[in-house]
N, C-alpha and C positions, 0 to 999 in steps of 0.2 A: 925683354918686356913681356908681362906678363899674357896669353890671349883674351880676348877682350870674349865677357859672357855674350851668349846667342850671336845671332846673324847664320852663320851658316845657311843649315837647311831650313830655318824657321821661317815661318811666314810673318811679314814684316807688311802688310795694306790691307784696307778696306776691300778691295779688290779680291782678295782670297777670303773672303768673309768665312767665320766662324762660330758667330750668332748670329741673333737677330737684328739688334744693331747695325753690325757693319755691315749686313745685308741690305738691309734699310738704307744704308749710308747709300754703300754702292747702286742702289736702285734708284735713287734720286740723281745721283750723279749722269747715268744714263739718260733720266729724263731729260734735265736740262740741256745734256749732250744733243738727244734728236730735235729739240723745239728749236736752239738754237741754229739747228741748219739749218732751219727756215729762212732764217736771214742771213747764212753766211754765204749755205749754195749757190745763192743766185747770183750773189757777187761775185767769188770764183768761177763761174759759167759765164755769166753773164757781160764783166769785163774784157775777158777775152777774146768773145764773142763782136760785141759793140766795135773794139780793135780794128778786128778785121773787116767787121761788117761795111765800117764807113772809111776803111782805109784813106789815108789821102791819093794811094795810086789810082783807086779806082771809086771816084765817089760815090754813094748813092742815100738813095732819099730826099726828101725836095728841102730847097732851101729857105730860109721860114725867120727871117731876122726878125719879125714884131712878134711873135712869139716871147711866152710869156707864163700864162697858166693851163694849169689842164686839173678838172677836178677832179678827176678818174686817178690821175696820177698823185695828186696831195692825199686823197686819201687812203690810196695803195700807200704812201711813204710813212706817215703817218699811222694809219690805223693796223699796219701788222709790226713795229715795234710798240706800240703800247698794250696789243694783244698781247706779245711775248712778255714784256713786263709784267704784264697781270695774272697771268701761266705761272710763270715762274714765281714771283709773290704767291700765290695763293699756295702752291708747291711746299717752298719753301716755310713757310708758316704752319703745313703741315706736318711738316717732316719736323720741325723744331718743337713744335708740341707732341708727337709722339717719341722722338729722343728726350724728352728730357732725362737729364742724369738722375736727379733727385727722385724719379717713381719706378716704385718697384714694380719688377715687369713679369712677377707671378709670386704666388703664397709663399710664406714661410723660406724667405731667401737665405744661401749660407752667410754669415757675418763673416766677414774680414775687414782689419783694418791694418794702414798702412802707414808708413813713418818712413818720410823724403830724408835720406841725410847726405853727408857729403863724404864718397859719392856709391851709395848703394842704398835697396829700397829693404826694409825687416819688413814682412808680413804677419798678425798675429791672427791666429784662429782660436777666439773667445770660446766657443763652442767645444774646440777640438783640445784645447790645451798644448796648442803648437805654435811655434813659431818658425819663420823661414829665413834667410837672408838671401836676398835675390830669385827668387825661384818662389812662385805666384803656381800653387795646383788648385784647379777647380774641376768638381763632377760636372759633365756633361748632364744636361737636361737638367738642372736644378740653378734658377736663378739666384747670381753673388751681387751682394749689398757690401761695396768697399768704400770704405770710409778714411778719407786720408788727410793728416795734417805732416807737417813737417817739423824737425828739430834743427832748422838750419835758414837760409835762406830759401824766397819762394822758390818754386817747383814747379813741374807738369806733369804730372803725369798723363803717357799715350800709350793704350795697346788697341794698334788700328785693326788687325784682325779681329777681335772681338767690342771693341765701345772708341768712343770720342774720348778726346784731351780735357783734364782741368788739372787748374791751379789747386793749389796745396800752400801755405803757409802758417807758419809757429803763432799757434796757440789760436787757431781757428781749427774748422773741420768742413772738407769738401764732401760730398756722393758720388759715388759711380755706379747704376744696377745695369747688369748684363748676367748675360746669361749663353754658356755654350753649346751648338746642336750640336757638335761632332767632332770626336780625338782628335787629337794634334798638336804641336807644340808653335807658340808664336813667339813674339820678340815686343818685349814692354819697354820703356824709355824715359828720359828724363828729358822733356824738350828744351829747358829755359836752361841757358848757359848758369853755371853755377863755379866752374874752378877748372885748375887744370885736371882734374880727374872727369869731368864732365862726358866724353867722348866714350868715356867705359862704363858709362852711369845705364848699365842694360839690365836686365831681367828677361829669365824663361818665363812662360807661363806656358802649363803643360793642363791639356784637357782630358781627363781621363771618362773611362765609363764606371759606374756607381761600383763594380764589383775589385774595378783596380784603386780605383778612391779607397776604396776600404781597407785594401790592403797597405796602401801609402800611410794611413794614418794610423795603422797596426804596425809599420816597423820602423814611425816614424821617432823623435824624440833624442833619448840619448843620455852622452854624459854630460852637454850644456844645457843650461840652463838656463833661460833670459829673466835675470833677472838687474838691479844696480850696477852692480860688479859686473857685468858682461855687457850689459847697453853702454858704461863706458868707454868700452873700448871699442864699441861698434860705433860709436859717435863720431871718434875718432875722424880725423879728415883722410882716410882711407878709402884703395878698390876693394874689391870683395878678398883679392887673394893676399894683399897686406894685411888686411883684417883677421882670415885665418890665420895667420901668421903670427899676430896679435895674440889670439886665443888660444895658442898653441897649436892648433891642426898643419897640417901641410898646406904650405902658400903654395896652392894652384886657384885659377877661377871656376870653383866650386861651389854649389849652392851650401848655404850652414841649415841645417834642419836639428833646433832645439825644442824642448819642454818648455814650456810658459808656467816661469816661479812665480811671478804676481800677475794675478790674475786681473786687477786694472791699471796693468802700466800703462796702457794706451792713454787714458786720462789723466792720470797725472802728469806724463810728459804734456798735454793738452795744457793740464790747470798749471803748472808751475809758470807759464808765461799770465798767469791770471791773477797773483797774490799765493800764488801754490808755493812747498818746498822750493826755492827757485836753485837751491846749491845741489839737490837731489839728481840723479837721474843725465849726471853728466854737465848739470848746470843750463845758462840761456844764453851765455858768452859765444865766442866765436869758438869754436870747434880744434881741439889739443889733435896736434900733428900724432902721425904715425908712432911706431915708437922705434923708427930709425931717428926722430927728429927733425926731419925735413919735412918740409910739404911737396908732394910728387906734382 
C-alpha cells in the first residue's frame, strides 16, 4: 500500500502554532485551562482532604443535625461558577470574533483556492498560474485568502498548525485567511469521513520565506497542465499516487505541481452545479473510479 502523504515529522496542532491564528487558538485554550482550575483544584484538594479530615475512625467537628443553610457558603457555590461562566463567555466571544475565517488578517493577501475531491486536495494559484495537488506552499509573513468549494461530497478542511476547520461543499464557496510567521512544514486534512480513501485524504503544507517562495514558483509548473482533460482524471475517485499513475507520472505519494491552462476553472467547477456546463469539467455525478476500475 501506497505511504500515506505527511504525518511524519510534520506538525499536526494548534499547539505547535505557526501563525497567528493557531496562536491565538492555543492561547485561549490556556486560558480557559487556568480559570477552570479554579473550580477543579479545590475539589481535587479538597475532597481528599474533607476524607480524612472527618474520618469515621477519628471524628471531628461538632455535630450539627438542624443545620441547614449558610449564606457564606451558597454564595461561595454559586457565585464562583457563574464568575467562571462569564470569563469564559466573554473569552470565548472574543476569540471568535477575532478568528473569524471570512476577514482578512492583513493587505493584499495571496489568493488560493482549493477543490475537496475524493480523495485528494488541487490547490490553484490565480496569481501565480500554478496549480498543486496535495501540497499547499505559502510565503511566510504574507497573509493567504483560501477559498474552498468541493467537486464531490461535503468536506473539512483542517490545517491546525496554522487556522481552524471549515466545511467545503459543491457548488458553494467557503474562506480561510491565515497567515504564516515562520518556515516549517504541517499536515492539512480532510475531517468529515468521505470514502474508503478518506484516511489518506492529507496534504503538506510547507511555509517558506519570501526568497524560497520565489524560487518555488520559478521552477514550479511543468509538462501538466490543469486544464479539462487533466481535472478529469483528478476527479477521479483516487489517492494522490493512483492519480499520478493516472497521468502518467510514477505512482508514488508525491505532490503534482502543474501550470494553470484555464485560468477560471475554479469557477466554473463552482458555476456548473449552478446551471453551468454541468457535462464539463468531469461532470456533478458521482465520481468515475480509478482507472484500474475499482474503487480502493
Amino acid at each position: 500500500m501506497d505511504a500515506a502523504m505527511a504525518s511524519g515529522g510534520l506538525q499536526q496542532s494548534f499547539l505547535q502554532p505557526m501563525g497567528p491564528v493557531a496562536q491565538e487558538q492555543a492561547t485561549h485554550l490556556m486560558r480557559v485551562v487556568g480559570i477552570t482550575m479554579l473550580v477543579i483544584l479545590p475539589v481535587l484538594i479538597g475532597v481528599p482532604f474533607i476524607l480524612w479530615r472527618y474520618r469515621y475512625a477519628k471524628p471531628r467537628g461538632d455535630y450539627a443535625p438542624e443545620w441547614e443553610y449558610s449564606g457564606k457558603l451558597e454564595y461561595l457555590l454559586w457565585g464562583v461558577p457563574i464568575a467562571v461562566v462569564a470569563v469564559l463567555a466573554s473569552w470565548l466571544w472574543y476569540s471568535t470574533d477575532k478568528l473569524d475565517p471570512y476577514e482578512q488578517i492583513g493587505p493584499e493577501p495571496l489568493q488560493v483556492q482549493a477543490i475537496g475531491l475524493d480523495w485528494k486536495w488541487v490547490f490553484i494559484y490565480p496569481e501565480e498560474g500554478l496549480a498543486t495537488v496535495d501540497e499547499l506552499v505559502v510565503p511566510v509573513g504574507r497573509p493567504v485568502e483560501l477559498t474552498l468549494t468541493t467537486d464531490t461530497v461535503m468536506q473539512s478542511l483542517l490545517i491546525a498548525p496554522l487556522t481552524g476547520q471549515i466545511y467545503a461543499m459543491p457548488g458553494m464557496t467557503t474562506k480561510l485567511n491565515f497567515s504564516a510567521s515562520r518556515t516549517g512544514e504541517a499536515e492539512g486534512e480532510n475531517t468529515q469521513f468521505n470514502g474508503d480513501g478518506f484516511g489518506r485524504q492529507k496534504f503538506t503544507v510547507r511555509a517558506l520565506d519570501r526568497a524560497d517562495y520565489k524560487s518555488w514558483k520559478a521552477r514550479s509548473g511543468g509538462a501538466l497542465t490543469l486544464d479539462d482533460n487533466t481535472y478529469r482524471i483528478l476527479r477521479r475517485r483516487t489517492v494522490l499516487a493512483e492519480a499520478r499513475g493516472d497521468l502518467g507520472l510514477e505512482k508514488i505519494a508525491a505532490p503534482i505541481v502543474m501550470t494553470l491552462g484555464q485560468p477560471d476553472i475554479f469557477q466554473q467547477i463552482v458555476a456548473k452545479y449552478h446551471g453551468g456546463e454541468a457535462e464539463r469539467l468531469g461532470g456533478t455525478g458521482l465520481p468515475e473510479t480509478g482507472a484500474s476500475g475499482a474503487e480502493r
